[in-house]
VOPAGU-2260 file (C-alpha; in pm, 1 decimal, decimal comma):
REM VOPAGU-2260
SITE   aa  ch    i         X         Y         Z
SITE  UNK   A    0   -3083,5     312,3     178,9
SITE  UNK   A    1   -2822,3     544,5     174,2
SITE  UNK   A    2   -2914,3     943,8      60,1
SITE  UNK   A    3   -2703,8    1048,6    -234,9
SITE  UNK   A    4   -2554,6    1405,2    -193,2
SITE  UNK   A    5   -2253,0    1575,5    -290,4
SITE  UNK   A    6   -2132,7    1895,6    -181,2
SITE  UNK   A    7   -1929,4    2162,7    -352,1
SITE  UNK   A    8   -1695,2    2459,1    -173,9
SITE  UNK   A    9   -1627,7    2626,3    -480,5
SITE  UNK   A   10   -1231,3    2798,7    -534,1
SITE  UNK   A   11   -1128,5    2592,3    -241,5
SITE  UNK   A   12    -791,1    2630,1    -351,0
SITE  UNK   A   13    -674,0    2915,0    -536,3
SITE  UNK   A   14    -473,5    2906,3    -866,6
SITE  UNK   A   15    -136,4    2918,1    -717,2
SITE  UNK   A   16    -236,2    2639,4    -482,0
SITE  UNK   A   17    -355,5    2443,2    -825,9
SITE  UNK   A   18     -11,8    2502,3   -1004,6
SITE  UNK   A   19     171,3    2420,9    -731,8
SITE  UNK   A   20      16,5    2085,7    -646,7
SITE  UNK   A   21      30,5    2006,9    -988,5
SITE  UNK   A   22     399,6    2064,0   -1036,1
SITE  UNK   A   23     491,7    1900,1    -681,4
SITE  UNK   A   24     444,8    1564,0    -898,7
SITE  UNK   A   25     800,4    1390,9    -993,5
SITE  UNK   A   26     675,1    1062,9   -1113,0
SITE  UNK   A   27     367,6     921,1   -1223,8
SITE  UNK   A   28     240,6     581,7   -1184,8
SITE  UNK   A   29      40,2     415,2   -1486,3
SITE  UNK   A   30    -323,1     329,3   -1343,7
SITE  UNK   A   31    -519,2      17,2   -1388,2
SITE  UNK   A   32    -840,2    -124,9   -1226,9
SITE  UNK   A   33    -886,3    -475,7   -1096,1
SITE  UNK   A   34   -1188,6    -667,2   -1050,8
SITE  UNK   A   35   -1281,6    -865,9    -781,9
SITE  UNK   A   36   -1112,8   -1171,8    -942,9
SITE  UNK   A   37    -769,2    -977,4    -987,3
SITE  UNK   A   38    -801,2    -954,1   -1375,3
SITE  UNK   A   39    -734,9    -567,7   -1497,1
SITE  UNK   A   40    -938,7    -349,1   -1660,8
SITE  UNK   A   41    -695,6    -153,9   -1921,1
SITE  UNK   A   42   -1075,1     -22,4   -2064,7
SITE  UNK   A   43   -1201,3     114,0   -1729,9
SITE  UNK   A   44    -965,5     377,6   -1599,8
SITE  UNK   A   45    -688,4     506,8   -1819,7
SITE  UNK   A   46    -502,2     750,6   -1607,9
SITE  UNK   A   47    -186,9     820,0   -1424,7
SITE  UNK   A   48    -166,3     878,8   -1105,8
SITE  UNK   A   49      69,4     953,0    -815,1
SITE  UNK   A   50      83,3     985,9    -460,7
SITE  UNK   A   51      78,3    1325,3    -306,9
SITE  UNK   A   52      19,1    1537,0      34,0
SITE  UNK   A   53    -267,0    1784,5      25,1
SITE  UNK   A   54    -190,4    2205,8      96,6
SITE  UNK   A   55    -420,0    2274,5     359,9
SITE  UNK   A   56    -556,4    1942,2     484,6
SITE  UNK   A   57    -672,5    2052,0     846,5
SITE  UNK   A   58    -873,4    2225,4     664,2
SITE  UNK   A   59   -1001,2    1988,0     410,7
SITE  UNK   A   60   -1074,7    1742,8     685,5
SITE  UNK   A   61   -1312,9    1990,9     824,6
SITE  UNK   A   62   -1534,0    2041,6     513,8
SITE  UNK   A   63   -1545,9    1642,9     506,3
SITE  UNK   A   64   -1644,8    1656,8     901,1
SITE  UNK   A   65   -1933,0    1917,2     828,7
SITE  UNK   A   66   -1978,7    1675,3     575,1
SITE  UNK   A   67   -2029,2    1373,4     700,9
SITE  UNK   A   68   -2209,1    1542,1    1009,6
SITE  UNK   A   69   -2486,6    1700,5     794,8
SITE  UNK   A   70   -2526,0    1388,1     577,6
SITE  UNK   A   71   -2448,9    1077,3     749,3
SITE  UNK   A   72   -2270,7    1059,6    1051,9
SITE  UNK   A   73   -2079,2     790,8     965,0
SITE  UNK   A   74   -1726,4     722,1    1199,0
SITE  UNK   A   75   -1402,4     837,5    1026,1
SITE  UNK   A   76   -1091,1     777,5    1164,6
SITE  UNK   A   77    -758,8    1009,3    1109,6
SITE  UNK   A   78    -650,1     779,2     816,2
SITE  UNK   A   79    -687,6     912,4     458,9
SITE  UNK   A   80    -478,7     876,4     124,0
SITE  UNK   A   81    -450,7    1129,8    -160,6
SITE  UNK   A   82    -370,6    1082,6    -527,6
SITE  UNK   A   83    -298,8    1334,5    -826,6
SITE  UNK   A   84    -490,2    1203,4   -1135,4
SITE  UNK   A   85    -389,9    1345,5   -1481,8
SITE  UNK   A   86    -640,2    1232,7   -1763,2
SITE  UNK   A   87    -469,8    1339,6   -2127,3
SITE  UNK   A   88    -695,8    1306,2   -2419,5
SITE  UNK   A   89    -887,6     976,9   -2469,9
SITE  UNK   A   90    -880,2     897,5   -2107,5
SITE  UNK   A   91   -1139,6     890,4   -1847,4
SITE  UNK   A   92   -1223,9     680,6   -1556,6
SITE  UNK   A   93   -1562,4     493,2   -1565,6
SITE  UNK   A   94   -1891,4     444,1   -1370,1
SITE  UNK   A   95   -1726,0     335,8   -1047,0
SITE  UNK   A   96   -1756,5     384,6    -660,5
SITE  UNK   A   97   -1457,2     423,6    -442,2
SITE  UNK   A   98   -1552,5     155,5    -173,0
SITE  UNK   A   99   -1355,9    -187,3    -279,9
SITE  UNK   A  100   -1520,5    -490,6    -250,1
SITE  UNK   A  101   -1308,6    -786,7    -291,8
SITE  UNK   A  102   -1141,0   -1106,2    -139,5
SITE  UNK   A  103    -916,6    -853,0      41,7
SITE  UNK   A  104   -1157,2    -584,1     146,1
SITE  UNK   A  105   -1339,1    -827,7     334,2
SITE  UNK   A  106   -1070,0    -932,7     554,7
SITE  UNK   A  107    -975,9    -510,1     632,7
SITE  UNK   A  108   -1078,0    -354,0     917,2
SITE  UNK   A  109   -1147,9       7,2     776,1
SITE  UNK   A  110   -1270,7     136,4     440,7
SITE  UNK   A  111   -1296,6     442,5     199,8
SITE  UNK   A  112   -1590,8     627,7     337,7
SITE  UNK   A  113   -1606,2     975,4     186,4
SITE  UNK   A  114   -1428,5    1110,5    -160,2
SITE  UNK   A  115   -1299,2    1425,4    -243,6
SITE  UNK   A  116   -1218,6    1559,8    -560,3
SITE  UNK   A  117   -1061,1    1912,2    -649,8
SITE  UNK   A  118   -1013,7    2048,8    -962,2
SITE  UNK   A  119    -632,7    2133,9   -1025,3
SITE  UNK   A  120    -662,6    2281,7   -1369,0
SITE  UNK   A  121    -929,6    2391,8   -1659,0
SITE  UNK   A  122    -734,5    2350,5   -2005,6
SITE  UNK   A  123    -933,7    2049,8   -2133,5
SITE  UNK   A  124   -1231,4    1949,7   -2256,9
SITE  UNK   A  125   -1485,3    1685,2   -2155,7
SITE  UNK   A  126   -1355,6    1503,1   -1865,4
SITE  UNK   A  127   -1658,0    1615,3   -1645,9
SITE  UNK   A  128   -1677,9    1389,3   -1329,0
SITE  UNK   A  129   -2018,3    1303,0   -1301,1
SITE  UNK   A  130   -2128,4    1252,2    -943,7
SITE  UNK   A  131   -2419,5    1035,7    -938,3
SITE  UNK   A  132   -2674,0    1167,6   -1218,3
SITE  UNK   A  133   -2497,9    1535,9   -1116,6
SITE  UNK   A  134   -2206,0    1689,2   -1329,2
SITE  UNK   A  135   -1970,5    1847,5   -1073,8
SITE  UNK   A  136   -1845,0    2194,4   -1166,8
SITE  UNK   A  137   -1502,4    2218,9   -1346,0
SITE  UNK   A  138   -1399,4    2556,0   -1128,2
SITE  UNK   A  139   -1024,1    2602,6   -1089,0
SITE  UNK   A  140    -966,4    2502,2    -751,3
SITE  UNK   A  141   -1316,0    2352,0    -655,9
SITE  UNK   A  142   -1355,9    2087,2    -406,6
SITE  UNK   A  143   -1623,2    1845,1    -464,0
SITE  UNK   A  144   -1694,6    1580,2    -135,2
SITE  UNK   A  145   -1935,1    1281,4    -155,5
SITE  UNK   A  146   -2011,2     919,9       8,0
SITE  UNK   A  147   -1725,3     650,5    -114,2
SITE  UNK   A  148   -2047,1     444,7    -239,0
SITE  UNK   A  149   -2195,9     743,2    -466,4
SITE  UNK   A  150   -2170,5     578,3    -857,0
SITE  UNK   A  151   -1906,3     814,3   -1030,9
SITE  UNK   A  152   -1673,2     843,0   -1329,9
SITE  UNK   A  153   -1491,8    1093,7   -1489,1
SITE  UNK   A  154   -1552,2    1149,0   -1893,8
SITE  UNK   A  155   -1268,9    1093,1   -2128,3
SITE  UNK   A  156   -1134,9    1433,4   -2215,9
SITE  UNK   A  157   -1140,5    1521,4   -2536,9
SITE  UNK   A  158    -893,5    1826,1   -2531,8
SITE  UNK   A  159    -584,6    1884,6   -2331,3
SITE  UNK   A  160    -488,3    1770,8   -1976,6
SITE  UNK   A  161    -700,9    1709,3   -1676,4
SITE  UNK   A  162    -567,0    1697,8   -1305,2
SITE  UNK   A  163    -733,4    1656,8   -1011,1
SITE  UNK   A  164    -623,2    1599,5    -598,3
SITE  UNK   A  165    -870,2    1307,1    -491,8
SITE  UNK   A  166    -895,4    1239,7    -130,1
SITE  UNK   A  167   -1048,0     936,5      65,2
SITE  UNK   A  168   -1099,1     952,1     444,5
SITE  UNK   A  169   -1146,2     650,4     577,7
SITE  UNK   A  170   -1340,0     465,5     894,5
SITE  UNK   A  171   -1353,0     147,8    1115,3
SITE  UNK   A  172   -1529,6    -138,3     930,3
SITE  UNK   A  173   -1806,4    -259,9    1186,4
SITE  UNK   A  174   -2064,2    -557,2    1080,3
């Protein structure tokens, strides 16, 4: 059984580094979840999202080494992906882990195998991402790392807009 931890580096990025991420975006992407049979989940996630390229990723990449080192050991590889997710009000993201499982997954040879989250902005309300049974601080600019299999979501905001940078590093697949 697998030890749930998270760990925090709080003001990772500073507010400039926020604003700028945040207006680097030229187009967002409307997001929907799948299930394991292909049929979407409008319900689940309602976000938009959109590819981007983290400031400062060497350095990111060595929080999620210390990381994994402290807490699992677990073999990463250099691949990772990045998203910007903006949650407006009424939209969320629920209970969910960040390791697909599906007809596909099973035929891939690597895998999501830690999550990052940093916060990009604080005008909104609710829209607390909830880490296992842990609410993750909303600090402008904190950077919040866990285990892809850690049960998550992110509370629909009630107020305002929500951004955040999420990050997945991923590793060989080995049965």
């Amino acid at each position: 059984m697998i030890h749930i931890k998270h760990s925090t580096i709080p003001n990772f990025y500073s507010p400039s580094e926020c604003h700028y991420m945040i207006k680097s975006i030229t187009e967002w992407l409307n997001a929907t979840v799948a299930t394991q049979n292909g049929e979407v989940h409008s319900q689940h996630r309602k976000a938009e999202i959109a590819k981007a390229e983290p400031l400062r990723a060497g350095e990111i990449f060595e929080h999620i080494q210390d990381y994994n080192y402290s807490n699992y050991n677990i073999h990463l590889n250099t691949k990772y992906k990045c998203t910007i997710n903006k949650y407006e009000e009424g939209q969320g993201f629920g209970r969910h882990q960040d390791i697909v499982v599906n007809e596909t997954s099973l035929k891939a040879t690597e895998a999501r195998k830690i999550s990052c989250a940093i916060q990009l902005n604080t005008e909104y309300e609710g829209g607390e991402l909830i880490i296992g049974k842990t609410t993750a601080s909303k600090g402008l600019g904190d950077l919040h790392i866990f285990h892809s299999i850690t049960p998550h979501e992110v509370a629909k905001v009630t107020r305002g807009t929500r951004y955040s940078l999420n990050i997945f590093a991923y590793g060989e697949i080995k049965f």
